[in-house]
C-alpha positions as CSV (number, residue, x, y, z in Angstrom):
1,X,-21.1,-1.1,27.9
2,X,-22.4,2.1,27.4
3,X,-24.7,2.5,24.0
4,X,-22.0,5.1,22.3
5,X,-19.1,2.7,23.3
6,X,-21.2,-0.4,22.1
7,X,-22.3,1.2,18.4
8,X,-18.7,2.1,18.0
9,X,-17.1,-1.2,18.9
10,X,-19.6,-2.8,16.5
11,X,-18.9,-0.4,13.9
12,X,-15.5,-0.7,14.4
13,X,-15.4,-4.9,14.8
14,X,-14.2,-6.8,11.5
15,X,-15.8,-9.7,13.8
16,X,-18.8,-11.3,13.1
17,X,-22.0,-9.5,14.3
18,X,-25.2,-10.9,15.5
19,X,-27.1,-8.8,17.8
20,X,-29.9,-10.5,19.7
21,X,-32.7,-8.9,21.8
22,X,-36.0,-7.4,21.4
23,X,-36.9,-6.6,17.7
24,X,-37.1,-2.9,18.4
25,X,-33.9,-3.0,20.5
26,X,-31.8,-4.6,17.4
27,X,-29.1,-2.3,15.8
28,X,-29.7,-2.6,12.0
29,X,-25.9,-3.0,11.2
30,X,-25.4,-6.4,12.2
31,X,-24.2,-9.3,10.3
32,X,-27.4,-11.5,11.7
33,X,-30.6,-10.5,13.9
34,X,-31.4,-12.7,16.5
35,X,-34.9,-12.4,17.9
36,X,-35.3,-13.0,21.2
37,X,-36.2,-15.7,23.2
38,X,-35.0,-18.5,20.7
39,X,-33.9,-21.9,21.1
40,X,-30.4,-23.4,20.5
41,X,-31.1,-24.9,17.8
42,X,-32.1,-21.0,16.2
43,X,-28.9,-19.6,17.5
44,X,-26.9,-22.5,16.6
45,X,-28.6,-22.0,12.4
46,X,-28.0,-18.3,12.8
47,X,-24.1,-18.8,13.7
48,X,-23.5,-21.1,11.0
49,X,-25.2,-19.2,8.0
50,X,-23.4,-16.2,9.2
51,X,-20.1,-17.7,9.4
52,X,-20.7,-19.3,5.8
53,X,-21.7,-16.4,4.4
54,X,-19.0,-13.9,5.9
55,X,-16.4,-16.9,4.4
56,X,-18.2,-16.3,1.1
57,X,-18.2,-12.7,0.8
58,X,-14.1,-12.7,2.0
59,X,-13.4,-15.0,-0.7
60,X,-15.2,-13.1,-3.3
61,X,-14.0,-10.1,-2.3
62,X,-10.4,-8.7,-3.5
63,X,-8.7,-5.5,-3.1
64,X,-6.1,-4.7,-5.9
65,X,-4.5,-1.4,-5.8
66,X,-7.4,1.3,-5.3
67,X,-9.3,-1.0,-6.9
68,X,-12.3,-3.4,-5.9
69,X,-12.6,-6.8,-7.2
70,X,-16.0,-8.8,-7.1
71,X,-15.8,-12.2,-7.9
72,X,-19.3,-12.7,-8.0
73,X,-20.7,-10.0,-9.9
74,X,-17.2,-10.0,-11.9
75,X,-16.6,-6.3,-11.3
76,X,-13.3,-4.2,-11.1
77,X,-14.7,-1.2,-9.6
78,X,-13.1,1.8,-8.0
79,X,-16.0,4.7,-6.6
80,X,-18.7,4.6,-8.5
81,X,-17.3,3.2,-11.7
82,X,-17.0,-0.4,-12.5
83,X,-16.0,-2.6,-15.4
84,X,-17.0,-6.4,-16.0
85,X,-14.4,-8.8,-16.0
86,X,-14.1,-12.4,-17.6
87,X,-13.9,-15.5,-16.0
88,X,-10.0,-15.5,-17.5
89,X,-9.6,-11.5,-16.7
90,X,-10.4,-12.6,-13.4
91,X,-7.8,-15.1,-12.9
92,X,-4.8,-13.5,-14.3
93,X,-5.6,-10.5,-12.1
94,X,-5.7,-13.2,-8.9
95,X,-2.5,-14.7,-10.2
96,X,-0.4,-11.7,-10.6
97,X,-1.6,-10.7,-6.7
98,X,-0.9,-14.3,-5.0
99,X,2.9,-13.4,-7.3
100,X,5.0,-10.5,-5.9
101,X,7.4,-10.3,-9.2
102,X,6.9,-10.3,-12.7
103,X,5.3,-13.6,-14.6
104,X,6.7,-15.1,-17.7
105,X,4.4,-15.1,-20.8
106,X,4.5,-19.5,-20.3
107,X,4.1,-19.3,-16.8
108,X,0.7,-17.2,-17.1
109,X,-0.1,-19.7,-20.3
110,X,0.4,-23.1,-18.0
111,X,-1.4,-21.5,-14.9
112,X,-4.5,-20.1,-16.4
113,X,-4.9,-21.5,-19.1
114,X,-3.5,-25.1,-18.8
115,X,-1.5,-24.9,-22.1
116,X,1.9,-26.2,-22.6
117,X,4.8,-23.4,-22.9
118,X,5.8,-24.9,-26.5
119,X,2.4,-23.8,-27.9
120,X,2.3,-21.5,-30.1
121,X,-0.1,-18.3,-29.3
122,X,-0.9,-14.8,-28.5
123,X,-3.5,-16.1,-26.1
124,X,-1.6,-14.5,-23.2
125,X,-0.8,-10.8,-25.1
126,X,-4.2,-10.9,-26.0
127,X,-6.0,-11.0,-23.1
128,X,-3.5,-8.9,-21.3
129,X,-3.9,-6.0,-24.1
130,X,-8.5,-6.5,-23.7
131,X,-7.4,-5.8,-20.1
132,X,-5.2,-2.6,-20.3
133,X,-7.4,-1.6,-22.3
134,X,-11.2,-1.7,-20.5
135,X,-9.0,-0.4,-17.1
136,X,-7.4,2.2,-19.1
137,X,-10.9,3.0,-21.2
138,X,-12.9,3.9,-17.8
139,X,-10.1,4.0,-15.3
140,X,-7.4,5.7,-17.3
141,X,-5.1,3.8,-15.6
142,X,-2.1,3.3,-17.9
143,X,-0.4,1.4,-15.4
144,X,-2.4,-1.2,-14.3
145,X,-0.9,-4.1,-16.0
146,X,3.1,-3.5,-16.8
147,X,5.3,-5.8,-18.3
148,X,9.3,-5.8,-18.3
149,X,11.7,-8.5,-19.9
150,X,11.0,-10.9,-17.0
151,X,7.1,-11.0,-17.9
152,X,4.0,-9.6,-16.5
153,X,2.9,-7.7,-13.2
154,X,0.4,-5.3,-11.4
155,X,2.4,-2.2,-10.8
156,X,3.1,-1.3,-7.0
157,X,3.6,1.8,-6.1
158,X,6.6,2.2,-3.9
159,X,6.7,3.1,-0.7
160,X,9.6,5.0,1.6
């Protein structure tokens, strides 16, 4: 491949990276460096903590909206701004993504917080309200969260 073609593919590639060769040949945009000459048992360590690592950063990594979501540094961010999340924040916003339609106020109550639906609370309200309210405090996003007779969503913006 010629070295335009091959620092595009890579660029371009969602695929695991790991570039081996001479240390002043290595492109520094790799996923893993691989110095050159190494044994199996080097390449076969390399592969591994790269794979394990790329799983990690896929599973911590969520994309809601025009939003950013980082599980690990519990961070809603969208350019440079950010907000920090709670552990239940955090949740709610992964349970109204893996649900396409609205969620009922005992639904949400039995999901993230293991309570039974005859409890009597405004744990759900209130966490939902701290929510709007940091997004809509930095983000002034007034729309983030909406909520209809049939419970709670993320709003979608519809497309033609």
């Amino acid at each position: 491949m010629q070295d335009k073609k091959k620092k595009n593919y890579i660029y371009k590639n969602d695929s695991i990276k790991i570039c081996a060769g001479k240390k002043k040949d290595l492109l520094d945009n790799c996923d893993a460096i691989l110095e050159l000459p190494a044994t199996l048992k080097e390449i076969n360590a390399i592969v591994e903590n790269t794979v394990a690592k790329k799983k990690f950063n896929i599973n911590s990594s969520i994309e809601i909206k025009n939003y950013y979501l980082n599980k690990n540094e519990k961070k809603l961010s969208k350019s440079d701004e950010f907000v920090i999340l709670t552990e239940k924040e955090i949740q709610l916003l992964e349970l109204f993504l893996r649900r396409n339609k609205p969620i009922s106020k005992d639904n949400i109550l039995s999901t993230v917080w293991n309570y039974s639906s005859e409890a009597d609370t405004h744990t759900v309200e209130t966490h939902i309200y701290r929510l709007r309210k940091k997004i809509n405090d930095k983000f002034l996003d007034d729309k983030f969260i909406l909520n209809n007779k049939e419970g709670y969503y993320l709003w979608r913006k519809e497309t033609k």
